[in-house]
N, CA, C and O of each residue as an XYZ file, in Angstrom:
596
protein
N       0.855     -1.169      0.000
C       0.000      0.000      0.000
C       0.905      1.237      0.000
O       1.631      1.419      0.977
N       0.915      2.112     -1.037
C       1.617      3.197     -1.000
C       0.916      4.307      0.099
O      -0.037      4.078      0.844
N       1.427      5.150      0.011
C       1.677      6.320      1.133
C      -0.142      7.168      0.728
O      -0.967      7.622      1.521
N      -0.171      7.109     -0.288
C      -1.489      7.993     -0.412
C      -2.687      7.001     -0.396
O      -3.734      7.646     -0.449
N      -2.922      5.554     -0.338
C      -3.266      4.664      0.323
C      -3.644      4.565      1.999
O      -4.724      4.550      2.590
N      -2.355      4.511      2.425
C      -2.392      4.809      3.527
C      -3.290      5.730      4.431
O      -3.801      5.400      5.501
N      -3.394      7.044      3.752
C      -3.890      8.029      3.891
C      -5.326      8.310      4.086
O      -5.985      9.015      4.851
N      -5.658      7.193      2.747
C      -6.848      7.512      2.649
C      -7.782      6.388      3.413
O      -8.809      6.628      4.048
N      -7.144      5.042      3.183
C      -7.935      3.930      4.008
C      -7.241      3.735      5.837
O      -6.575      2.744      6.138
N      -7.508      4.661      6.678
C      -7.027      4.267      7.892
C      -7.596      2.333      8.371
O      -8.514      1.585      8.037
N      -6.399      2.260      9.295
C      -6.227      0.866      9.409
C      -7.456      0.294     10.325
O      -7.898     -0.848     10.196
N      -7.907      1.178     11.199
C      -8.758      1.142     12.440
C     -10.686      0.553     11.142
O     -11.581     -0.231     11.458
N     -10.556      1.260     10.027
C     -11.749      1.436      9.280
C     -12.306     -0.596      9.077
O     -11.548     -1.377      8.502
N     -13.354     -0.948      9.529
C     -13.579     -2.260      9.057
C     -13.396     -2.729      7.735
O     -13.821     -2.038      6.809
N     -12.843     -3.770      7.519
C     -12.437     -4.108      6.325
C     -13.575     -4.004      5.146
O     -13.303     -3.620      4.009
N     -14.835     -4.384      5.555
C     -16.177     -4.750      4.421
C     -16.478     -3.294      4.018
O     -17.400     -3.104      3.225
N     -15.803     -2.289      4.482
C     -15.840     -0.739      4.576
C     -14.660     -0.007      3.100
O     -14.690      1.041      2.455
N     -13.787     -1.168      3.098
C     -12.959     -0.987      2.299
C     -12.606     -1.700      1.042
O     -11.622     -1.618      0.307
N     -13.964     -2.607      0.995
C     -14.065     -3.129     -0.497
C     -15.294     -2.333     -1.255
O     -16.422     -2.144     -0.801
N     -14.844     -1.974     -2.356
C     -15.511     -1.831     -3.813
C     -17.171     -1.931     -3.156
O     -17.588     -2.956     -2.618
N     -17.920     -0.784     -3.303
C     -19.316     -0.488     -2.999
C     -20.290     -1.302     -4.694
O     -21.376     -1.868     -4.811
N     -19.213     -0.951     -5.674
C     -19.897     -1.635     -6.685
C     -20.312     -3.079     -7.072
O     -21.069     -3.476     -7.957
N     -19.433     -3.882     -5.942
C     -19.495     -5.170     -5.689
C     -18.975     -6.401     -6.592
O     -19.384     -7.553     -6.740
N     -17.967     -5.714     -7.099
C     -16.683     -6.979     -7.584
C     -15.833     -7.297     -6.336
O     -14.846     -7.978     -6.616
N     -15.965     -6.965     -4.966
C     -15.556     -7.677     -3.908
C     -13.589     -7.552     -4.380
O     -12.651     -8.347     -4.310
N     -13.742     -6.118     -4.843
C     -12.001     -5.881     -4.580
C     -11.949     -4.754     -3.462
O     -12.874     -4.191     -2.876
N     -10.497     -4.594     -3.346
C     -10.144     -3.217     -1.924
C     -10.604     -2.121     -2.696
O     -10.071     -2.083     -3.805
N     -11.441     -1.194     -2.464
C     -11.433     -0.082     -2.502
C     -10.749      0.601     -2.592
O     -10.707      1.335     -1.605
N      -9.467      1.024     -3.985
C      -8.773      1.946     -3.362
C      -9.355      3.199     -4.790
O     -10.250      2.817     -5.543
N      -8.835      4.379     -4.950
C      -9.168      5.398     -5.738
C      -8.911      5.035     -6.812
O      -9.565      5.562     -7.712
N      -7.784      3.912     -7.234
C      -7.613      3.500     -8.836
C      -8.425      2.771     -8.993
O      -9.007      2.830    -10.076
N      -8.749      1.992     -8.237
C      -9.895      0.907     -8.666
C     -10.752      1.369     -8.896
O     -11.036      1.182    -10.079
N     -11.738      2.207     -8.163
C     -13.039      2.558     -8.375
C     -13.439      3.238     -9.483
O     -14.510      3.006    -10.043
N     -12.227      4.516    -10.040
C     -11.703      5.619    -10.791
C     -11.661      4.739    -12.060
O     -12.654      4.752    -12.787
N     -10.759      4.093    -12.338
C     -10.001      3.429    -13.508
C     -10.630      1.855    -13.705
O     -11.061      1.554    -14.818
N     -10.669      0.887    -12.628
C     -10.512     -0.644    -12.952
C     -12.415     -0.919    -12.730
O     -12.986     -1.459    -13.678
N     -13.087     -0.606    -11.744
C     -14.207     -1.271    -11.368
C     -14.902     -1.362    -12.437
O     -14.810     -0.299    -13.051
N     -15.806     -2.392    -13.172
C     -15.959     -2.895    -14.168
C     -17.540     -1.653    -14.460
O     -17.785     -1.104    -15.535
N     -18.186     -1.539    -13.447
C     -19.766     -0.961    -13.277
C     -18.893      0.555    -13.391
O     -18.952      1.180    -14.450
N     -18.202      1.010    -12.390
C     -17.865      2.167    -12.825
C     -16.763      2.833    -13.945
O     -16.857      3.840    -14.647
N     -15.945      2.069    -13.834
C     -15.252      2.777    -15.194
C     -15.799      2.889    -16.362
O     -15.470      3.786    -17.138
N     -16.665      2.033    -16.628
C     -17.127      1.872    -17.934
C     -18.280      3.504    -18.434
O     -18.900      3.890    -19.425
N     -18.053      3.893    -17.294
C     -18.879      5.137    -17.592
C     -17.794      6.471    -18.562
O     -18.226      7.524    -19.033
N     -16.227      5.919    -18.623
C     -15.431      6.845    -19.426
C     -15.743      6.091    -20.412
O     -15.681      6.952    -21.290
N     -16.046      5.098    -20.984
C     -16.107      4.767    -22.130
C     -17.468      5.297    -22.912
O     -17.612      5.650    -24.083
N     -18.449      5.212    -21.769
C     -19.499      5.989    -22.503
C     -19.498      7.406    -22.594
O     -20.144      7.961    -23.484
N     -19.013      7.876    -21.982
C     -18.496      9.571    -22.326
C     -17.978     10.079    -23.470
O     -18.432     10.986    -24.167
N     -16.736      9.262    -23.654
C     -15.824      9.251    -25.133
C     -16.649      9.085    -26.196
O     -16.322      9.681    -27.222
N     -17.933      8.231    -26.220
C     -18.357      7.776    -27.131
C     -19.412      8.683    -27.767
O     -19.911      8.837    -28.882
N     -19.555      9.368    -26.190
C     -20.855     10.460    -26.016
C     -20.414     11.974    -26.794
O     -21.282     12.741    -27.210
N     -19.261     12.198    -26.888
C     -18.409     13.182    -26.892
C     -17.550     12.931    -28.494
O     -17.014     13.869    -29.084
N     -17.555     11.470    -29.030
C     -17.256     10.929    -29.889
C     -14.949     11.144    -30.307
O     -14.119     11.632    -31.074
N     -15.114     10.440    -29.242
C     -13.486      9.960    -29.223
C     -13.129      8.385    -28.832
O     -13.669      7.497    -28.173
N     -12.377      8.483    -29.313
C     -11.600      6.716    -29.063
C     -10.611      7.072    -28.372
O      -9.984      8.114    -28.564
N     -10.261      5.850    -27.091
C      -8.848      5.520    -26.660
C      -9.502      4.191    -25.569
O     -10.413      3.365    -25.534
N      -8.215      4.715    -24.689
C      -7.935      3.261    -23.823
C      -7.597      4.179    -22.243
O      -6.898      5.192    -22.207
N      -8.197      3.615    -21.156
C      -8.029      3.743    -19.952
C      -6.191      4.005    -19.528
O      -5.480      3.007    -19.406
N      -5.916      4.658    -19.441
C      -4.205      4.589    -18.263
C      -4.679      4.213    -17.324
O      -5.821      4.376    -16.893
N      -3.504      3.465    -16.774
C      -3.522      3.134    -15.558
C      -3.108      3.908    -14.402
O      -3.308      3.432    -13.284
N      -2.685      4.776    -14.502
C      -2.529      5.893    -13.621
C      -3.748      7.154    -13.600
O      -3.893      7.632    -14.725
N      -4.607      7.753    -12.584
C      -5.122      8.886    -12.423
C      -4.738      9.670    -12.949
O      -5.246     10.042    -14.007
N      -3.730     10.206    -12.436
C      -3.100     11.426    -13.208
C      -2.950     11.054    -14.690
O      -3.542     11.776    -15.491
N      -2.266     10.067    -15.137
C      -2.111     10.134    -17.101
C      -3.468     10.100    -17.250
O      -3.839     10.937    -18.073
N      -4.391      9.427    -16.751
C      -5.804      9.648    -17.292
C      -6.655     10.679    -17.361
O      -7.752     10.744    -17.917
N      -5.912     11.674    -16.600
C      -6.908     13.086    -16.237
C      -6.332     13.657    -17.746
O      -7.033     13.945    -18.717
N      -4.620     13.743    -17.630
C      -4.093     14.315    -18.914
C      -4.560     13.921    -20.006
O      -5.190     14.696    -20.727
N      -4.294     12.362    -20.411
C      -4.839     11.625    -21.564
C      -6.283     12.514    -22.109
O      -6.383     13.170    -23.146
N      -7.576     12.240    -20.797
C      -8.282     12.664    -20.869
C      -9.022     14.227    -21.266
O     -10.124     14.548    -21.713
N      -7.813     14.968    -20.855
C      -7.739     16.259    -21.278
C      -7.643     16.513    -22.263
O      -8.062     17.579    -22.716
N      -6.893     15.374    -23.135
C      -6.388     16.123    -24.474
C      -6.809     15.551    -25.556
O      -6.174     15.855    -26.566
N      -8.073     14.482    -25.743
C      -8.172     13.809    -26.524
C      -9.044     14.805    -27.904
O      -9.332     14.383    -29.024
N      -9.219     15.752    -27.518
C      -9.986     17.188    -28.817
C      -8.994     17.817    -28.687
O      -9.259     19.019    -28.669
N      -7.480     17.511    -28.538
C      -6.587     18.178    -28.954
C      -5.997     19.779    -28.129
O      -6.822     19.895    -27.223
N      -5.144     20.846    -28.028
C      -4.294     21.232    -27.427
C      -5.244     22.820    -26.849
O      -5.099     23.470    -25.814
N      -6.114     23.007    -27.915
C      -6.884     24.448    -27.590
C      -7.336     24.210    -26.440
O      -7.904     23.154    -26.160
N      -7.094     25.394    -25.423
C      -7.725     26.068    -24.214
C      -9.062     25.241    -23.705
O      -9.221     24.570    -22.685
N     -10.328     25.657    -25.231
C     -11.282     25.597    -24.258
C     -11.908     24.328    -24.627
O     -13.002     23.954    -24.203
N     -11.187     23.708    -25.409
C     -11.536     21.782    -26.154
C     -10.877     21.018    -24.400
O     -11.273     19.888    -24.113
N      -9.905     21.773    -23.401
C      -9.169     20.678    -22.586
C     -10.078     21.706    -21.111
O     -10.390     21.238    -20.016
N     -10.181     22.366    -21.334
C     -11.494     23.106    -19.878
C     -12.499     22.021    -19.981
O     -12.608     21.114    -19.156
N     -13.403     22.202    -21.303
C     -14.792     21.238    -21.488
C     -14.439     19.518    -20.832
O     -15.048     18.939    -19.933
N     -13.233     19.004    -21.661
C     -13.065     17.802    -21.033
C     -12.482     17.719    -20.056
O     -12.475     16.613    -19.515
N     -11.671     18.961    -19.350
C     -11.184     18.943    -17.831
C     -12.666     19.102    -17.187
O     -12.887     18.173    -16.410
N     -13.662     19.952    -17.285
C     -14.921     19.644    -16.362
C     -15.603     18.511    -16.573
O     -16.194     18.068    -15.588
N     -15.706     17.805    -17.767
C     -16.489     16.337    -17.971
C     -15.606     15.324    -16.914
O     -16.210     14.608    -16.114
N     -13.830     15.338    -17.006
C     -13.936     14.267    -16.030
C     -13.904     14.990    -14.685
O     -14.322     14.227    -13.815
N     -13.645     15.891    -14.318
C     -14.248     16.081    -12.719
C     -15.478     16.410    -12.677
O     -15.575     16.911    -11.557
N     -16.517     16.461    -13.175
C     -17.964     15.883    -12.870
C     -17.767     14.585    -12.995
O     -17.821     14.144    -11.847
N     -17.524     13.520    -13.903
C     -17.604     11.523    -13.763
C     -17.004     11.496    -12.382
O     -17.778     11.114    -11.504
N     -15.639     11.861    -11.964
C     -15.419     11.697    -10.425
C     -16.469     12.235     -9.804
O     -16.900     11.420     -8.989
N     -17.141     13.319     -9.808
C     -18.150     13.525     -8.358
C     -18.864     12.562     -8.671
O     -18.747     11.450     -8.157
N     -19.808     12.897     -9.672
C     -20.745     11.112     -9.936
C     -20.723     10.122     -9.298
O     -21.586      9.582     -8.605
N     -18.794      9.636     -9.738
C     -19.202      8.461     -9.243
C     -19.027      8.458     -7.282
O     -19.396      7.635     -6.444
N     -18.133     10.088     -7.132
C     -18.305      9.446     -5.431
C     -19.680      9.253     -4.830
O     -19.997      8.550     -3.871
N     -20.656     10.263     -5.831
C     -21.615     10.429     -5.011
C     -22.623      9.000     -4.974
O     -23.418      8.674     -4.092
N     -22.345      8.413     -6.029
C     -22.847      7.213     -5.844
C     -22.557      6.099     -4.877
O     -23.303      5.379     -4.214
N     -21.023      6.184     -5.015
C     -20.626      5.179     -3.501
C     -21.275      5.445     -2.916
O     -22.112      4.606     -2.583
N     -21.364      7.060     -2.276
C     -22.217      7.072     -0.882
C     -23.680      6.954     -1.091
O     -24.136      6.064     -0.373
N     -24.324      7.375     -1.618
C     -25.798      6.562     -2.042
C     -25.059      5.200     -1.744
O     -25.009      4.819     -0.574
N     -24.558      4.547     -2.616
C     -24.607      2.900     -1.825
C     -24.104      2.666     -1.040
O     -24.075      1.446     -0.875
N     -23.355      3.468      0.013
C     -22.749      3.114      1.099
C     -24.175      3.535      2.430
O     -24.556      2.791      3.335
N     -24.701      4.985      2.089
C     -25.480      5.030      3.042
C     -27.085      4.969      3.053
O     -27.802      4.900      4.051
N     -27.429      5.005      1.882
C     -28.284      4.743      1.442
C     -29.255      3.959      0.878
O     -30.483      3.974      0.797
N     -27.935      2.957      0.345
C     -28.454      1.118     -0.237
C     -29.661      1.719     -1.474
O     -30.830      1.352     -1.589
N     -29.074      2.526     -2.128
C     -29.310      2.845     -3.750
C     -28.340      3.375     -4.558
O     -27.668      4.364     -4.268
N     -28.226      2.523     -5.904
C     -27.063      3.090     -6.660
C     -27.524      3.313     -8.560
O     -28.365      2.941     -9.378
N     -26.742      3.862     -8.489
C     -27.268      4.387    -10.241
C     -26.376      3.460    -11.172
O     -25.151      3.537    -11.077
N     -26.892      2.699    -11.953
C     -26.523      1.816    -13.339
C     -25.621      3.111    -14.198
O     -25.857      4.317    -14.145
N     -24.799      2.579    -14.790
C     -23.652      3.218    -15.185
C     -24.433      4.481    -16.593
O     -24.261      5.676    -16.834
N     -25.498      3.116    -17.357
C     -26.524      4.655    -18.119
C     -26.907      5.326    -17.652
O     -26.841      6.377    -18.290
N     -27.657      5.485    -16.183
C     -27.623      6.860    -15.200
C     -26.300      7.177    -14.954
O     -26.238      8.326    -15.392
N     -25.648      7.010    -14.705
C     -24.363      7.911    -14.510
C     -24.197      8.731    -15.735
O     -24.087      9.952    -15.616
N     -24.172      8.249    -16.733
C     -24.647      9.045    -17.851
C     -25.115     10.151    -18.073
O     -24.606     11.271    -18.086
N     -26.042      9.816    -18.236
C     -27.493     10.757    -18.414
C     -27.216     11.764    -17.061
O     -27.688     12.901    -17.030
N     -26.443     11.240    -16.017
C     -26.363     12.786    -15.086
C     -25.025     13.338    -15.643
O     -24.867     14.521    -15.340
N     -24.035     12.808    -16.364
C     -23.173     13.652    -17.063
C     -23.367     15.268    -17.916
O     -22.938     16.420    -17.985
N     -24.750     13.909    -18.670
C     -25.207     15.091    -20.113
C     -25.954     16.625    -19.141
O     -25.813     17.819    -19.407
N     -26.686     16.013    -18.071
C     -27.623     16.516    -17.770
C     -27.034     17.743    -16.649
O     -27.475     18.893    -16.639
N     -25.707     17.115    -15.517
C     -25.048     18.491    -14.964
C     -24.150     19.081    -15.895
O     -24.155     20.293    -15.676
N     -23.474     18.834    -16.717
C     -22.324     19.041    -17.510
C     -23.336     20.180    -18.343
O     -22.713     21.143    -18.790
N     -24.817     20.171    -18.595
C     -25.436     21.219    -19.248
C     -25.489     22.036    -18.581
O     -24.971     23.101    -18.917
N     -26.102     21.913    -17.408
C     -26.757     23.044    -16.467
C     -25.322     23.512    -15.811
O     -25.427     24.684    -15.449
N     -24.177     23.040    -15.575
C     -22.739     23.616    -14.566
C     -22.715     25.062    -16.127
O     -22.896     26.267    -15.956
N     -22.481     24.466    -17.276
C     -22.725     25.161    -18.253
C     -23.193     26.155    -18.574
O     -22.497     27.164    -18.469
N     -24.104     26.225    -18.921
C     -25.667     27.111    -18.202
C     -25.456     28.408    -17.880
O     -26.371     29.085    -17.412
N     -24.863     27.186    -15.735
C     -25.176     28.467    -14.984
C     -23.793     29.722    -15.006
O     -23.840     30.859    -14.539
N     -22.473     28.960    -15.802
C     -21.569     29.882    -15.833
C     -21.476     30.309    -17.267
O     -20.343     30.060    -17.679
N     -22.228     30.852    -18.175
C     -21.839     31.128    -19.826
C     -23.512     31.614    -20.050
O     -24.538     30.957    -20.224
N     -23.288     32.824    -19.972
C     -25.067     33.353    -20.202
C     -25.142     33.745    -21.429
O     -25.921     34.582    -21.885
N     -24.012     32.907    -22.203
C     -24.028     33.092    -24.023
C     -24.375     31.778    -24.216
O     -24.815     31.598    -25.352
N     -24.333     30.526    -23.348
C     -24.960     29.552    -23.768
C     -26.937     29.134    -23.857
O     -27.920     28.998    -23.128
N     -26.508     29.089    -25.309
C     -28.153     28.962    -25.578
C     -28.751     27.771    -26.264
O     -29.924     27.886    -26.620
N     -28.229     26.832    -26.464
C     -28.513     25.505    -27.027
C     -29.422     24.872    -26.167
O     -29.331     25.107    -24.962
N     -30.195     24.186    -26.544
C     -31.267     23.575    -25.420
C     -30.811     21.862    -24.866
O     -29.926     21.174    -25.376
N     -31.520     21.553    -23.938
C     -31.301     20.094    -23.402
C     -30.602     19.001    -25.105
O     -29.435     18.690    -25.344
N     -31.989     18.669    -26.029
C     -31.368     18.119    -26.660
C     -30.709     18.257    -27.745
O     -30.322     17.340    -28.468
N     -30.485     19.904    -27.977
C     -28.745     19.837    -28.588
C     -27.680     19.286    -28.275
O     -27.039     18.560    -29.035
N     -27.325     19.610    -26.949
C     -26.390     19.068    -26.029
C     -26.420     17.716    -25.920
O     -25.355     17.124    -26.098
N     -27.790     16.844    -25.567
C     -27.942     15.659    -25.241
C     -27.167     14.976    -26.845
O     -26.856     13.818    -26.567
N     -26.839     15.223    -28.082
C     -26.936     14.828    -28.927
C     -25.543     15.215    -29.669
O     -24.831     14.446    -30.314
N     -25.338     16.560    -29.425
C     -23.906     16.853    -30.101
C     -23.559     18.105    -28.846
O     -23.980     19.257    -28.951
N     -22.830     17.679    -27.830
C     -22.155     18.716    -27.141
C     -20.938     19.562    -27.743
O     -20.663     20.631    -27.198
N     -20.391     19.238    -28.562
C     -18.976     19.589    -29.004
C     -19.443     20.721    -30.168
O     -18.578     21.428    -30.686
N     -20.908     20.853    -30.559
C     -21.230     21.719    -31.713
C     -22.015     22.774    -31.007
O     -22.563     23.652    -31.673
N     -22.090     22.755    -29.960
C     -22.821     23.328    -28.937
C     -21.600     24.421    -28.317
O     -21.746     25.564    -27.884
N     -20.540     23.712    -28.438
C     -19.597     24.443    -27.897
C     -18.592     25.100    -28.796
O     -17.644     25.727    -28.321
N     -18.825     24.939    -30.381
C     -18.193     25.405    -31.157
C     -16.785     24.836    -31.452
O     -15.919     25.266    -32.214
N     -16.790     23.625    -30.545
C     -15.763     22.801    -30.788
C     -15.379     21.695    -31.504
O     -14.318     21.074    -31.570
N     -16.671     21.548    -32.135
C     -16.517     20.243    -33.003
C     -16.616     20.155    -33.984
O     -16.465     19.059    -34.524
């Protein structure tokens, strides 16, 4: 267990506390859930697809945030749009652990989705009062919405 491991799973925490809420019955740690868990990662693949790019998961957070940043290429506001798409999929998905951690309800990875399209409009929205495209522009071609595609 590396040092930022450490950190985050104290030793005192019950173990059934520290496996995978999605229930492939692995340790919980931030790469797993982020990158490997089969229910949640698969929600970058539907993004890319949503957003219409190809690649492949890194195995590291960090290359994946970058990777992820740059897949519409080097302009400013092509790596903002996909720097806020994946830090909204991270809140998503924490917020779902905790729905299934405290709540014992969790959202299928096409809801995780559909709350992508759906905050990723309105975070939008509420900061760009030049944005005027409606729900299903966006729901359908975000990248022409943004003059980026």
């Amino acid at each position: 267990m590396d040092t930022s491991e450490k950190l985050i799973w104290h030793p005192q925490v019950p173990l059934k506390v520290s496996f995978c809420l999605a229930g492939c019955d692995q340790v919980e740690i931030v790469q797993h859930l982020i990158l490997h868990c089969d229910l949640l990662s698969s929600l970058w693949q539907q993004v890319r697809n949503w957003i219409g790019v190809s690649g492949v998961d890194h195995q590291s957070i960090q290359a994946h945030f970058v990777q992820f940043s740059s897949y519409l290429g080097g302009l400013r506001k092509r790596r903002s749009f996909l720097q806020l798409l994946w830090l909204l999929c991270i809140w998503l998905v924490w917020n779902d652990c905790n729905n299934r951690l405290f709540n014992n309800s969790h959202s299928s990875t096409m809801e995780l989705m559909e709350n992508v399209k759906f905050h990723s409009y309105w975070w939008l929205r509420a900061n760009n009062a030049n944005f005027v495209h409606g729900c299903q522009q966006w729901w359908s071609n975000p990248l022409t919405c943004l003059g980026i595609g």
